[in-house]
N, C-alpha and C positions, 0 to 999 in steps of 0.2 A: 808416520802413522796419522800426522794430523789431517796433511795432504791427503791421503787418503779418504780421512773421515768427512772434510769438508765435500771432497771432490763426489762420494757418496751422497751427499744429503744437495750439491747443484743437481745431481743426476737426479734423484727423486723427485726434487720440487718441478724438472725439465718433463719428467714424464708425466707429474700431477696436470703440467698446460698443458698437454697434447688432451690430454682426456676429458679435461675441462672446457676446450673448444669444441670437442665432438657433439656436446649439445648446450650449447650457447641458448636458447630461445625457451620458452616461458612452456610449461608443460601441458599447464591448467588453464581454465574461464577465470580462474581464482588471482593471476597474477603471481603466480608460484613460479619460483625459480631451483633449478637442481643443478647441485657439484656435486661428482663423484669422485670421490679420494679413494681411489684404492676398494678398501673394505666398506669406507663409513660414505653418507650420502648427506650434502647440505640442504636442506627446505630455507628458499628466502620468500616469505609473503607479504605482502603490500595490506598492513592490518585499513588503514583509511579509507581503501576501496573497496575492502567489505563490510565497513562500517557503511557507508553509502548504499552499498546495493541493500544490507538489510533493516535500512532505513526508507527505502523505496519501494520493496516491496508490500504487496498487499498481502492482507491478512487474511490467512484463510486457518481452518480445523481440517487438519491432517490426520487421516481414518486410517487405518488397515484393515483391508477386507481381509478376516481370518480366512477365507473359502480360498481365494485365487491367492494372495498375496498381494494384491493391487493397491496403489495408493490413493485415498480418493480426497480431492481437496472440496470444500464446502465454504462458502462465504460466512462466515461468523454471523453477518447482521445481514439476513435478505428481508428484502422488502416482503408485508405483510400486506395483500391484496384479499380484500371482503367483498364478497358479493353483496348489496345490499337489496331487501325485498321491498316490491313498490306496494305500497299502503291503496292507495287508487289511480283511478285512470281516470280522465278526463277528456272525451272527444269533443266535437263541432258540433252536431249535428245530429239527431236524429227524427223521423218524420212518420208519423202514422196517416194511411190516406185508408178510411172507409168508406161504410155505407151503414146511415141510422134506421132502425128500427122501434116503429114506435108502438108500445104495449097499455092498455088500461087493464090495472089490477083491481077492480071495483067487481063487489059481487054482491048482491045480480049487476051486470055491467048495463048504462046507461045507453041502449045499441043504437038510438039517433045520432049522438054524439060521437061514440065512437064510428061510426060507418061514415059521420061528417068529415072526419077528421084521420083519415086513412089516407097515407102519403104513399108518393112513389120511392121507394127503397131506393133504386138505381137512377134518381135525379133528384135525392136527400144524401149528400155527399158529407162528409165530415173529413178536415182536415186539419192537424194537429202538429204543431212544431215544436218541438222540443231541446230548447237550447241545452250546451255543458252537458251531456250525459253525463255523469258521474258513477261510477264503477266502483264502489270500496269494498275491498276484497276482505273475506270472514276466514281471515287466517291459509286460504288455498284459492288460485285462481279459477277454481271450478266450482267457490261459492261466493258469492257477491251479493249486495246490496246494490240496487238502482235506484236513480234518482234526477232529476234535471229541472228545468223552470222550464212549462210550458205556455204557449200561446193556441186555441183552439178556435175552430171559426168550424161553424157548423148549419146547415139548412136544412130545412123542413120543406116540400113543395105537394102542396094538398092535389089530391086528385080528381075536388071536387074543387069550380071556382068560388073560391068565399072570400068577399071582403070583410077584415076583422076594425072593431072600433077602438081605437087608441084610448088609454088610461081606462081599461077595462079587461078582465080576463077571461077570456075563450066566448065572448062576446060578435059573434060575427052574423054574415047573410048572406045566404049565395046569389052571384050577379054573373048575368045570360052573357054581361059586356066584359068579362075580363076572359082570358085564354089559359092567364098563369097567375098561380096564389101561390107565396110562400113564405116562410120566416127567417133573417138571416141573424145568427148570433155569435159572438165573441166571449171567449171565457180565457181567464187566467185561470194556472193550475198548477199543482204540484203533482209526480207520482211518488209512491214509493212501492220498491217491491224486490221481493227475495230469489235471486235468480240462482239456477244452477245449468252448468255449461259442460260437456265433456271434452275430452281431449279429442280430436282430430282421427276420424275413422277412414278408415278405407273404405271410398265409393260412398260415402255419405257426407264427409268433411263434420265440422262439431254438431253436437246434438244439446239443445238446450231449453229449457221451460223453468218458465216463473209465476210467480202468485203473487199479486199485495192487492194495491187500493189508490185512489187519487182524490184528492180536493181543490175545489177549486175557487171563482169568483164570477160572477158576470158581468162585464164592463162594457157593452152595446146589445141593443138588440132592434130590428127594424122589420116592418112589411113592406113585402116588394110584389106588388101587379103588373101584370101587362094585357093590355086595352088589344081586341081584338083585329080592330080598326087601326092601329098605330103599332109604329114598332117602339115607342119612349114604351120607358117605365117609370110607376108611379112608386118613391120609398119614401115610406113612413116611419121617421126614427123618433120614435114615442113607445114608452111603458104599455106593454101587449100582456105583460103579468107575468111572465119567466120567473122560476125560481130565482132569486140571488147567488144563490150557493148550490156548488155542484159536489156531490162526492160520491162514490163507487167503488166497483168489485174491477178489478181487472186482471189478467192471465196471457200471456207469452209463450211461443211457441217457434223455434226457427231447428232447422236442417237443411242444413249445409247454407245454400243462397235462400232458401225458401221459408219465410219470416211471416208468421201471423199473431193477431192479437186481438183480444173480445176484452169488451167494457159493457157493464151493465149499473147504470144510475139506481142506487136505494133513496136517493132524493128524489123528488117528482121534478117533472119538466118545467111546470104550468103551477103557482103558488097555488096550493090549496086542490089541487087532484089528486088523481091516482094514476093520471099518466107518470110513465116511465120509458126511459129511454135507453136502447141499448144498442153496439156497432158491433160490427166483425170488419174484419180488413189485415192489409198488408204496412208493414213497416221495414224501412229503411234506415239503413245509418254511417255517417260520413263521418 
């Protein structure tokens, strides 16, 4: 009976290897290994190497979408990107090129003086540089404050020939021998003014207009002749009596490329007149 019982239990454990070689090899990613006995089934798993894998993976927040059933992973910590809004702008460059207009607001008006003193508009040029534009935007790009440091050079060329006498004001004489009389001056300035811009139209590109005012300084002023006879000219850089100080109304206007601008002087031109001076023209900006 023993023979038997022994020789039972070699045959069992003989059929347990034949079944146990049928699958020798690893099931899982996991490193799991499977014996089948018969009824019952062995799990051997390699705990170190899942300790590793989920020590190296990355952390994510695992979702279930109730609708599909899908699993959706999410990075715990993403990056937090801010748009930040620009306070101002600052360009190079901006350039007014007119034409002066000269007005006496005197009533009854003085009409020798002023008929003396009647310039050619379109060879009284005015030109104006405007360094740093400065843009500070009023909470929306489509309101702004402008502003820049300018430089201004501006002439006057009389229509009549007048020589003027230096350290004297509108003190002049007209002379048969000169061909050309005119006055050249330079002024530092400030503008400021309240502009509004719209967004970008079809078939017109932006539309925009401004209002404020400018002050300024006067740091040269000269008479300049030219002799009938000769091609020299004569300049005279002496005190002709120009206001010191300049300041005014001005107004802005562009669509799309097409850019204009009017200044009109509440300061007189000339100390102690009622001339006043005022431009229309085109400006540019780089």
């Amino acid at each position: 009976m023993k023979n038997k019982f022994f020789q039972s239990i070699i045959l069992a454990l003989f059929i347990c290897g034949l079944q146990a070689q049928d699958d020798p090899k690893p099931t899982t990613k996991e490193d799991t290994f499977r014996i089948n006995l018969k009824e019952k089934e062995i799990l051997i798993i390699d705990k170190n190497q899942n300790n590793k894998k989920e020590n190296t993976a990355p952390e994510y927040d695992i979702n279930l979408d109730k609708n599909n059933g899908d699993v959706q992973k999410e990075n715990i910590n993403p990056e937090k990107k801010t748009k930040s809004k620009k306070f101002a702008d600052v360009d190079f460059l901006e350039i007014d090129l007119g034409v002066n207009l000269l007005f006496n607001t005197a009533s009854p008006k003085p009409t020798i003086l002023v008929n003396d003193l009647e310039i050619k508009p379109f060879e009284s040029w005015s030109w104006t540089f405007n360094f740093l534009p400065t843009r500070i935007y009023l909470g929306s790009k489509n309101a702004m404050l402008m502003t820049a440091f300018g430089w201004r050079y501006s002439s006057y060329e009389f229509k009549n020939t007048l020589s003027f006498e230096p350290n004297k004001t509108l003190a002049y004489a007209k002379d048969s021998d000169i061909k050309c009389s005119e006055f050249d001056i330079h002024q530092l300035q400030i503008p400021l003014m309240v502009y509004f811009q719209s967004n970008k139209i079809k078939g017109l590109g932006k539309v925009g207009i401004g209002f404020g005012g400018y002050g300024g300084l006067l740091v040269h002023q000269e008479h300049e002749t030219k002799a009938i006879n000769s091609k020299k000219s004569i300049e005279v850089e002496e005190d002709f009596g120009f206001n010191p100080y300049r300041y005014g109304l001005s107004t802005r206007v562009d669509v799309g490329p097409f850019k204009l601008f009017g200044n009109y002087d509440l300061s007189s031109t000339w100390e102690d007149t009622d001339f006043r001076n005022a431009e229309v023209g085109i400006w540019f900006d780089f």
